[in-house]
C-alpha positions as CSV (number, residue, x, y, z in Angstrom):
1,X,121.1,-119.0,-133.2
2,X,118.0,-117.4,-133.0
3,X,116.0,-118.5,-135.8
4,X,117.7,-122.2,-134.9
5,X,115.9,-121.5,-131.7
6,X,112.6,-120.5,-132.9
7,X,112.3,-123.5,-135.4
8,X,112.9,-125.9,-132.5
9,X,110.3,-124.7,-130.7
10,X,107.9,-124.3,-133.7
11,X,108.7,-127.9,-133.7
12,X,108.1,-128.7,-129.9
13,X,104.5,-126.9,-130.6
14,X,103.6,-129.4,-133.6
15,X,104.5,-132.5,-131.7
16,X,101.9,-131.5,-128.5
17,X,99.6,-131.0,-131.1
18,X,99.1,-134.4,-132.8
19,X,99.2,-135.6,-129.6
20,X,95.9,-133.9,-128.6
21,X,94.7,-134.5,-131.9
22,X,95.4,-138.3,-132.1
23,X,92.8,-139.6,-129.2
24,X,90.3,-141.5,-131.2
25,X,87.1,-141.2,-128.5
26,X,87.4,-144.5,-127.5
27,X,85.4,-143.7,-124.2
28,X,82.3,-142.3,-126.4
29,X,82.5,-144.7,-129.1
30,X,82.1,-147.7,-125.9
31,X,79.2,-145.5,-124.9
32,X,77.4,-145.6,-128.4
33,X,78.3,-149.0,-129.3
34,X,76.0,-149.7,-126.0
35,X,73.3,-147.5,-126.8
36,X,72.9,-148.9,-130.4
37,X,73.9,-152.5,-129.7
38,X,70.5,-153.4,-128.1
39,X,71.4,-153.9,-124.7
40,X,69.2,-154.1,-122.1
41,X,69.2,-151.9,-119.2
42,X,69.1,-154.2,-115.8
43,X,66.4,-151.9,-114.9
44,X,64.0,-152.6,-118.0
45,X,63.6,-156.4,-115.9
46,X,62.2,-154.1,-113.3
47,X,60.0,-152.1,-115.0
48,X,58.5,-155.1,-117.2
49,X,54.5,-155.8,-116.3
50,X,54.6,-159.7,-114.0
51,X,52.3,-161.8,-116.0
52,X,50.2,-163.5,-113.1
53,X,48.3,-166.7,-114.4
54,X,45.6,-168.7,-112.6
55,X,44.3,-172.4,-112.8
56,X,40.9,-171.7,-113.8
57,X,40.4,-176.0,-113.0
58,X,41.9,-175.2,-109.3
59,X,38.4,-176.0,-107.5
60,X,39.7,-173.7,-104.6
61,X,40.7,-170.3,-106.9
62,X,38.8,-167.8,-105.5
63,X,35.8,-165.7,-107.2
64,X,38.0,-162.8,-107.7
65,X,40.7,-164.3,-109.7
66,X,37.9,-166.5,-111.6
67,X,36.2,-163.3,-112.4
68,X,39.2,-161.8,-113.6
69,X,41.0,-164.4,-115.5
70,X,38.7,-166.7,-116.3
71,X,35.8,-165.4,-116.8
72,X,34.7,-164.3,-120.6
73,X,33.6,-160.6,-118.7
74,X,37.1,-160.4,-116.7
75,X,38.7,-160.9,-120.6
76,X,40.3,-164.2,-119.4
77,X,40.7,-167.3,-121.9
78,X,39.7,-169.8,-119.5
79,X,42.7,-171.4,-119.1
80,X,42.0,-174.4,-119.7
81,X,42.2,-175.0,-123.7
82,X,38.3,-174.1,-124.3
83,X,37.6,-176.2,-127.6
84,X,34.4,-174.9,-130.0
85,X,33.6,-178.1,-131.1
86,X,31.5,-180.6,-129.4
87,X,33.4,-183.7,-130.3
88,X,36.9,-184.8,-129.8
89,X,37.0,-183.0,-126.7
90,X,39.7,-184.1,-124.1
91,X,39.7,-184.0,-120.6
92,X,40.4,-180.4,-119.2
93,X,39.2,-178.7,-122.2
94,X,35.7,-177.3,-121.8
95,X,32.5,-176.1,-123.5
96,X,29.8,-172.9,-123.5
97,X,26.4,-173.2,-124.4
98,X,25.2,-170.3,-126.2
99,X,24.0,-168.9,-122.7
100,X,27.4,-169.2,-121.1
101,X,27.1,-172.2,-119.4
102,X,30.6,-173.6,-119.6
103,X,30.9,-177.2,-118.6
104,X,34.5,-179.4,-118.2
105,X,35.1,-182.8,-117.4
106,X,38.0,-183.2,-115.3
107,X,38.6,-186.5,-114.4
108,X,37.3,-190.2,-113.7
109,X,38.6,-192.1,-111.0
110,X,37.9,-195.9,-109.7
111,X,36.1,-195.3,-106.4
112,X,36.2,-197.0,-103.3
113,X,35.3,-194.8,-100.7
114,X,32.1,-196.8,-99.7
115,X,29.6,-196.3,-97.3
116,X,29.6,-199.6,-95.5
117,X,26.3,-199.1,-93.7
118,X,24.4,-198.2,-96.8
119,X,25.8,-201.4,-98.0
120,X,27.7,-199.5,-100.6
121,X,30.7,-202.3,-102.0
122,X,32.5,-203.1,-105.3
123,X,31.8,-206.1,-107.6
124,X,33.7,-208.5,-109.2
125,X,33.6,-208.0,-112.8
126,X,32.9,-204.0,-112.6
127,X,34.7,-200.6,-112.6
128,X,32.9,-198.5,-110.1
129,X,34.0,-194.5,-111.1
130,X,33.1,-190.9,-110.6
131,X,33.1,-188.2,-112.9
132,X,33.9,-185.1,-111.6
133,X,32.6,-182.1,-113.7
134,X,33.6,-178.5,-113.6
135,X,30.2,-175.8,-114.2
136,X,30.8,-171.9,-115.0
137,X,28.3,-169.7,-115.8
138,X,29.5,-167.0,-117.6
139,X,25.7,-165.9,-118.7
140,X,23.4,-163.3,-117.4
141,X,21.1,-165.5,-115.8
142,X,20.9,-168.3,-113.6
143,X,21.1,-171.9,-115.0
144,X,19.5,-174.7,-113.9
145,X,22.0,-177.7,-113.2
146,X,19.5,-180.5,-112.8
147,X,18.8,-180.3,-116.9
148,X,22.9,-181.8,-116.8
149,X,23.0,-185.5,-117.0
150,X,25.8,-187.6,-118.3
151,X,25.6,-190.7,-120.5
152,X,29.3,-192.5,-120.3
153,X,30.5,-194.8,-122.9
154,X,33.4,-197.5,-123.4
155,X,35.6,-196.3,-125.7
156,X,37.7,-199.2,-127.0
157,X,35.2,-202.2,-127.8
158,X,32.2,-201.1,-126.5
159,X,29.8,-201.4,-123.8
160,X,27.7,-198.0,-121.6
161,X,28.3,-197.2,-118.1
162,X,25.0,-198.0,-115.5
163,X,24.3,-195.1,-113.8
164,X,24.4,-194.4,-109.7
165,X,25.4,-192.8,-107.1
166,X,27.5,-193.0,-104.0
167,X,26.8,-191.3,-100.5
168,X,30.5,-190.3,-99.6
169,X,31.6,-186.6,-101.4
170,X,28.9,-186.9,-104.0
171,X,28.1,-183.6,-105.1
172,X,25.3,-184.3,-107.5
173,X,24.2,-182.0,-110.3
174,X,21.2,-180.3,-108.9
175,X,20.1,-177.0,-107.5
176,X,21.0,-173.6,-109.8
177,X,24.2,-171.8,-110.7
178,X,24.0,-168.2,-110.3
179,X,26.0,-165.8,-113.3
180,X,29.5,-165.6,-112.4
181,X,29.8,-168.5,-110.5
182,X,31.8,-171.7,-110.8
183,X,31.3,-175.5,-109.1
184,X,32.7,-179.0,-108.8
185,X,30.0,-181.8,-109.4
186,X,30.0,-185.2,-109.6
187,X,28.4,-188.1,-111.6
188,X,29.3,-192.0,-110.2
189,X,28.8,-195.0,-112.8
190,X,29.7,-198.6,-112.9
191,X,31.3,-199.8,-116.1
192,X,32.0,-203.3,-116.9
193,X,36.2,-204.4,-116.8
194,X,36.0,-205.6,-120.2
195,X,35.3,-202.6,-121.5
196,X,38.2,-201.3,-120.3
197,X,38.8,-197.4,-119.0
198,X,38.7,-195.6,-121.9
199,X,35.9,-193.6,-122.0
200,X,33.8,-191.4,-123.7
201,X,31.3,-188.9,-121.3
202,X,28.8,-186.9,-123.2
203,X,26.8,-184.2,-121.3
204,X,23.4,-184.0,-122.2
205,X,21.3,-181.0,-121.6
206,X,17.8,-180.8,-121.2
207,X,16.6,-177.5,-123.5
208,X,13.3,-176.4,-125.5
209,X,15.7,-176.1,-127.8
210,X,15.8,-178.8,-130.4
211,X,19.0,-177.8,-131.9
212,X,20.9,-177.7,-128.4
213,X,24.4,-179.5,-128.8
214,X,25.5,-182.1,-126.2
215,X,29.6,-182.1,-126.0
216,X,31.5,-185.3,-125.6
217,X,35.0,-185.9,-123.5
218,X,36.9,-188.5,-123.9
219,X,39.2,-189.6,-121.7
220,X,40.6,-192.6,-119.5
221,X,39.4,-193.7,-115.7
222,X,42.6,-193.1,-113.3
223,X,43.4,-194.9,-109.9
């Protein structure tokens, strides 16, 4: 009876073993698999840098953010799709002289905000626009804006814009830009309606330099 007795419990002993010996770590096996799955932790959102971005066209961003995304000293790209090339330039995109003077054309639209007592009205026949440019120097020293002047172009059959200029929100291309600085100008022109209003705007520059390239932006005259 004894050794009967000492068997069944010898027996007892090996069952409550293989039960403690059968868990398969299920709870740290889930916490690996997370670890090495690639997860991310909610909190990584958190601690990611915020990627702030600024419209370097916007005529009202401020100097600050100019300076620091735009500008080639803040590190900035500009923003808006600078090109290296002097032809086939779109609308938006801009272009540096080797000084820094970055130039842009933004748009052409039909005006009709005339002065009625300069006698300022439309014709029949004509498309009467303005060009509104966008000036940056990124250089070291002042440039002079008045050496800008713009010759515009028909760019479906033909035919060159006449020159003007209209007294309500003109903001004509004169005076100097200092370094660091950015403006909004404008250039008005009359184009005849067969031409239609596709155009092509090159900005000539007025330079000792012989060799000084004059970019051209083509582009369509909006309501």
């Amino acid at each position: 009876m004894r050794v009967r007795s000492v068997a069944a419990t010898a027996a007892l002993l090996l069952v409550a073993l293989t039960a403690c010996g059968g868990s398969d770590g299920s709870d740290s096996g889930a916490k690996a698999d997370t670890k090495s799955s690639g997860g991310s932790d909610p909190s990584d959102d958190a601690k990611a840098p915020s990627s702030k971005k600024a419209d370097c066209m916007d005529e009202d961003i401020s100097q600050a953010d100019w300076m620091k995304y735009c500008s080639e000293e803040g590190g900035g790209t500009g923003g808006d799709g600078t090109d290296g090339g002097t032809t086939g330039l779109r609308f938006g995109k801009s272009y540096t002289w080797p000084d820094g003077l970055k130039v842009s054309v933004v748009e052409a639209k039909v005006f009709s905000d005339y002065d009625a007592e300069l006698m300022e009205s439309a014709e029949p026949g004509n498309t009467d626009f303005r060009v509104k440019l966008k000036v940056t120097n990124t250089g070291k020293t002042a440039a002079a804006l008045d050496d800008l002047s713009l010759i515009v172009e028909g760019a479906t059959n033909g035919g060159e814009a006449t020159s003007t200029s209209f007294e309500n929100g003109g903001e004509p291309l004169a005076g100097r830009l200092a370094p660091g600085i950015s403006a909004t100008k404008t250039d008005d022109s009359v184009l005849e309606t067969k031409y239609g209003k596709k155009i092509v705007v090159t900005v000539q520059r007025n330079s000792d330099d012989l060799n000084v390239d004059f970019p051209e932006f083509a582009g369509s005259i909006t309501e």
